[in-house]
C-alpha positions in Angstrom: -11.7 6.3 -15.3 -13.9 4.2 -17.5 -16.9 3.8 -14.7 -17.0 7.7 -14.3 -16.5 8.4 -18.3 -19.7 6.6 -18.7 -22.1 8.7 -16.3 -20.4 11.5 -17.3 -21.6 10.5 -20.6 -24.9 10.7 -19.5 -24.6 14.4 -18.5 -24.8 13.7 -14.8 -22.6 15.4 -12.3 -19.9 13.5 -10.8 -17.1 13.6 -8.4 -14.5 11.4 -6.9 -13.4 9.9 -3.7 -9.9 8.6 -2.2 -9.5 6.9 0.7 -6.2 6.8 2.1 -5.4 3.9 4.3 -1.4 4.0 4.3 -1.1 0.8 2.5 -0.4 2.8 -0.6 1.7 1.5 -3.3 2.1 5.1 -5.8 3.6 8.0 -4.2 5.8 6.0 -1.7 8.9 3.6 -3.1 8.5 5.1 -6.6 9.4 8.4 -5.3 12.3 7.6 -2.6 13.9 4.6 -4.9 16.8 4.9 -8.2 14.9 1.9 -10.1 11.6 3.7 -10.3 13.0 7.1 -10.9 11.4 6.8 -14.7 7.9 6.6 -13.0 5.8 9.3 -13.2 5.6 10.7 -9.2 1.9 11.6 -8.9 -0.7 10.5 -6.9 -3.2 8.0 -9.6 -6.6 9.6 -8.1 -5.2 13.0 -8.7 -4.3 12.5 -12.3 -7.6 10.4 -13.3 -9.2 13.4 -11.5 -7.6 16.0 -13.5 -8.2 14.1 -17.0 -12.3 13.6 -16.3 -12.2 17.2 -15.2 -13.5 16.6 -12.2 -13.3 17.3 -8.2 -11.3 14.8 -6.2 -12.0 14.4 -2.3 -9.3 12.3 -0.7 -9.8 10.9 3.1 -7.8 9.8 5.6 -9.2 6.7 6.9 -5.7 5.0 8.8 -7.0 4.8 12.3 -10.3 3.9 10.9 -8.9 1.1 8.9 -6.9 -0.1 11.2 -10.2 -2.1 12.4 -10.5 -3.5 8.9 -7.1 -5.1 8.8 -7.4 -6.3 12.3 -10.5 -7.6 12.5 -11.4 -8.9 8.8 -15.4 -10.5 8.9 -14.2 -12.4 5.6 -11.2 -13.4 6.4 -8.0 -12.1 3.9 -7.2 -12.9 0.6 -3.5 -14.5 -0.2 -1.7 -12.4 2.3 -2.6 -9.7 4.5 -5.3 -8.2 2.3 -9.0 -8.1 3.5 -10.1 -7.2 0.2 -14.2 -8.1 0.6 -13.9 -6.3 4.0 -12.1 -3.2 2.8 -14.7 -3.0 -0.4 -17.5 -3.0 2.3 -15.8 -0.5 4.6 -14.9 2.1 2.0 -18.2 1.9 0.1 -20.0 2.7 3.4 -17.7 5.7 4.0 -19.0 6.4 0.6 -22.2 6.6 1.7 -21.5 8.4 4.6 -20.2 11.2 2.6 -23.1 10.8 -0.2 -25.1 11.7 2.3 -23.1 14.2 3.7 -22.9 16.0 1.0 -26.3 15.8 -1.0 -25.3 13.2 -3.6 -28.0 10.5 -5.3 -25.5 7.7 -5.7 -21.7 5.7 -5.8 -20.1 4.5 -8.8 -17.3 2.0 -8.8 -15.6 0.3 -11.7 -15.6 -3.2 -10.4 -16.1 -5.5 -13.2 -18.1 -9.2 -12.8 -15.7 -11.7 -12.4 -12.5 -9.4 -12.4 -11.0 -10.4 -9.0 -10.8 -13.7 -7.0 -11.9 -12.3 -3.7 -13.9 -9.0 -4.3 -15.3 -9.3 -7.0 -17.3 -12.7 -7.7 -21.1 -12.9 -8.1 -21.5 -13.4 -4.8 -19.0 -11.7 -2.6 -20.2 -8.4 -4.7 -23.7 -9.1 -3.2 -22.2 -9.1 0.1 -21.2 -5.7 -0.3 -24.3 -4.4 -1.4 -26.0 -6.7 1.7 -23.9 -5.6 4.5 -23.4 -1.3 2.9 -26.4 -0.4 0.0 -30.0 -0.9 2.2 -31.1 1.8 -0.8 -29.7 0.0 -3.5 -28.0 2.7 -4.5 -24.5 1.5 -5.6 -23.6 1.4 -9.7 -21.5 -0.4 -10.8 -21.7 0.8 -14.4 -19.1 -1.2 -16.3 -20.8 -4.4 -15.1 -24.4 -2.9 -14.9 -26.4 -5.0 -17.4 -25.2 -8.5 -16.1 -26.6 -7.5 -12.4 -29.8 -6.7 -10.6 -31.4 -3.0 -11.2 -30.3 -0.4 -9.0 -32.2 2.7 -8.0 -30.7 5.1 -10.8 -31.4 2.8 -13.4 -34.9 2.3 -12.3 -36.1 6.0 -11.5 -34.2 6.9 -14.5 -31.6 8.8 -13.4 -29.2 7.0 -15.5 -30.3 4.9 -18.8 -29.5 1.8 -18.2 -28.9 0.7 -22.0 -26.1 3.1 -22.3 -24.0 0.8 -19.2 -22.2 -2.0 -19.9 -22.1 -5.9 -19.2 -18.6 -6.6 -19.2 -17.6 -9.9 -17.4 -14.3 -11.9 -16.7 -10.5 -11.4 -16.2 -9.6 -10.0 -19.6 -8.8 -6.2 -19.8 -9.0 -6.1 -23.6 -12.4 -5.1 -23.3 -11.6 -2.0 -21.1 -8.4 -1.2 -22.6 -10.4 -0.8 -26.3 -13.2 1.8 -24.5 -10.1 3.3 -22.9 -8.6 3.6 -26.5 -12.1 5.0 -28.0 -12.0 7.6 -25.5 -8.6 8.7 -25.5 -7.3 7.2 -22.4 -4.0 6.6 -23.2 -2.1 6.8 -20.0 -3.6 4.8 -16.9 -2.4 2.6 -14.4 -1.5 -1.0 -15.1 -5.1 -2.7 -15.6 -4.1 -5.5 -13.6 -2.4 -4.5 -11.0 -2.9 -3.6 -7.4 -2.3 -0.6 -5.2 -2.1 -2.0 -1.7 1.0 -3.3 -0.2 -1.1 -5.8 1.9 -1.7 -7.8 -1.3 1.8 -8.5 -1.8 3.6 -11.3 0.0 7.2 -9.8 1.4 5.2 -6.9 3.0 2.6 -9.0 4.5 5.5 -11.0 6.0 7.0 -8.4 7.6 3.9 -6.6 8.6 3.3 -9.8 10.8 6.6 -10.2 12.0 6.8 -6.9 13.3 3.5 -7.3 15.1 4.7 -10.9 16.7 8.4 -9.3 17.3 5.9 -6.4 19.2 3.6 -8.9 21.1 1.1 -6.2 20.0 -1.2 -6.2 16.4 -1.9 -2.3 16.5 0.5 0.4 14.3 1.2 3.8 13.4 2.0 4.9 9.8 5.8 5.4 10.6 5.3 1.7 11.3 3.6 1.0 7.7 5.6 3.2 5.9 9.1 1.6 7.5 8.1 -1.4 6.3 8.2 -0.4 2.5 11.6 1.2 2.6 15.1 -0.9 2.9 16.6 -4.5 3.1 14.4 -5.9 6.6 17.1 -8.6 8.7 16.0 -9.9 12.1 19.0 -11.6 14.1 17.5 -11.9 16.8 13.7 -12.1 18.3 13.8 -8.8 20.3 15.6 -6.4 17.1 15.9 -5.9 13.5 18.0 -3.6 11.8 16.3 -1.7 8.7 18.9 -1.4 6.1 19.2 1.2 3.4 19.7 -0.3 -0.1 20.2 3.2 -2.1 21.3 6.7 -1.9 17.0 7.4 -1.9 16.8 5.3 0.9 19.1 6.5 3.0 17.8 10.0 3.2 14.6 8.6 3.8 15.7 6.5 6.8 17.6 9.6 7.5 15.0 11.4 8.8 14.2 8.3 11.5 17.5 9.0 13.5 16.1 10.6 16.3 13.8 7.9 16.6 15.6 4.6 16.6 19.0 3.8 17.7 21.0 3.9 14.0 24.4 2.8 12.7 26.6 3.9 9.5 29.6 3.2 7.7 32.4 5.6 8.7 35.5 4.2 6.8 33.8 3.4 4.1 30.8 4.2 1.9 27.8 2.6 2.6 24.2 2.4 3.8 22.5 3.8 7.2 20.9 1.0 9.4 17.9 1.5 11.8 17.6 -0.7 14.8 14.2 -1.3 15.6 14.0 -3.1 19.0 16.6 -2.6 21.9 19.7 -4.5 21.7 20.2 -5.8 25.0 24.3 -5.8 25.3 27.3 -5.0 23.8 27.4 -7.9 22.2 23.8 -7.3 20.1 25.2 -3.9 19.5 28.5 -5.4 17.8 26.4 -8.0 16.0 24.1 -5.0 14.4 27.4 -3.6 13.2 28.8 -6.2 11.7 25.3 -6.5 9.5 26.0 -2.8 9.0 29.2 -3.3 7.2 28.5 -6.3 5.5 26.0 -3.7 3.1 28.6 -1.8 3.3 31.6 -1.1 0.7 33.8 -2.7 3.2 32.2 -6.2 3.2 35.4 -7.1 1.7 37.8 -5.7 4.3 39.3 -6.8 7.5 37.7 -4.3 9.4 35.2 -1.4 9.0 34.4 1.3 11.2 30.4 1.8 12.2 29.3 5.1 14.0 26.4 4.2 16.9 23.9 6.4 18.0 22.0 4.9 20.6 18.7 6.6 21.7 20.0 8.8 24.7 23.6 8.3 24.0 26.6 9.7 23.0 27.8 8.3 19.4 30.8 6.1 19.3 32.4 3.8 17.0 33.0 0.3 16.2 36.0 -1.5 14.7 34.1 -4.6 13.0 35.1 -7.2 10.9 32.2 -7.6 8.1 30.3 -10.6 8.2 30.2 -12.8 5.3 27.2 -14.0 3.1 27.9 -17.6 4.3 27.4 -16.1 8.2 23.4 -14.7 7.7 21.2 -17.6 8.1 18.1 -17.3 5.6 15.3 -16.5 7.8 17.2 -13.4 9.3 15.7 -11.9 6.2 12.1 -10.6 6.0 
């Protein structure tokens, strides 16, 4: 918001891009779970586009980006993030569509010194090494601590009017964002990609070594947001449903994985992702089924299984206890 206020400022025509890779945070668990209900439900790029008053191009970039997450040139951050690599990747599709579209330059709001990975002296040079030959990217919150770029120095912007803003702190920011009357934004620090955060990473690379097999689809991605993640054995996991929100949404996977619900008492659907390979497996996935269940207390519950190409039937289980789930059945 802050980078584009200040070309705007300037009286120069700008417009925004969003690249969608699936990986992201707002629009996702914040509008299927209870504890975020009090969230506003909007997409952030739409919203910052609507108070700048300007255009807003999103792109779909998944099966491009798969590439990136696969196959990071610098490696990944704390978890699965290739942050340096996904800077590059979406600053040349920038390019690609300044070009496209008759544009003189990018703007970002990366700030010197901001992030670990992405945004040190150096790694930001590797972005404009391996994406800007034309020198061409502004980073105009930042401007005045780096090298000239081409709209500084043929004047299209004036160079005094950018900022030299350097560090971790926010303050900074969050006083412009004051003086212009920003007053509702995203949190300053945080991210918006699930591959920076640890529990998704960890079951992103479980599911790819349970799989034999590091490619995806987004049903895959998104599955992995949603629901209580249990692996009992190497070949399954069962996706369980930890609120009424979830529920529908896992509702709509039924016809896609074998699934399993509560039938004497109330309680949350389970996905199987895998193949159970016996009757046994299938009794075992039940049991997990009603120990999330309102019936973990009981003798016995009864669990409704659907699997692919099968007629449903039921199962008399008894719950299994806490004490029974080894730790690293969870993900």
């Amino acid at each position: 918001m802050l980078a584009a206020q200040l070309i705007l400022d300037q009286g120069i025509h700008v417009e925004g891009i969003n690249f969608y890779t699936g990986f992201c945070v707002e629009g996702h668990t914040h509008a299927i779970r209870k504890k975020d209900r009090n969230k506003a439900k909007r997409n952030d790029a739409l919203w910052v586009a609507e108070q700048l008053g300007i255009k807003l191009h999103i792109i779909d970039v998944i099966e491009e980006y798969k590439a990136v997450l696969l196959n990071p040139k610098h490696g990944y951050g704390a978890n699965m993030n290739p942050c340096l690599d996904c800077k590059c990747f979406m600053v040349k599709k920038a390019q690609e569509w300044m070009a496209e579209n008759d544009f003189d330059f990018i703007i970002t709001g990366e700030v010197l010194g901001q992030r670990p990975m992405s945004q040190r002296r150096d790694t930001m040079q590797i972005v404009v090494r391996d994406t800007d030959p034309h020198e061409r990217l502004l980073r105009p919150l930042c401007a005045q601590r780096l090298t000239e770029t081409v709209p500084e120095t043929e004047g299209w912007v004036d160079r005094k009017r950018l900022l030299g803003l350097t560090g971790r702190s926010r303050k900074p920011q969050i006083k412009l964002a004051e003086n212009y009357g920003f007053n509702d934004y995203s949190q300053p620090a945080g991210g918006c990609c699930f591959l920076t955060d640890k529990a998704y990473s960890s079951k992103l690379i479980d599911m790819w070594t349970a799989r034999n097999d590091r490619n995806y689809e987004l049903d895959d991605i998104m599955l992995l947001k949603v629901g209580r993640h249990l692996r009992p054995k190497p070949h399954f996991k069962l996706i369980v449903g930890r609120e009424e929100g979830e529920n529908r949404f896992l509702e709509g996977y039924r016809k896609q994985f074998t699934y399993l619900r509560p039938t004497s008492h109330a309680g949350a659907l389970a996905l199987l992702d895998g193949t159970a390979q016996n009757k046994d497996e299938i009794e075992l996935a039940a049991r997990l089924c009603a120990r999330f269940s309102q019936g973990k207390q009981a003798a016995i519950v009864s669990i409704a299984v659907k699997e692919l190409g099968k007629e449903e039937y039921t199962l008399d289980v008894s719950p299994l206890k806490a004490n029974d789930i080894p730790e690293d059945w969870y993900l």
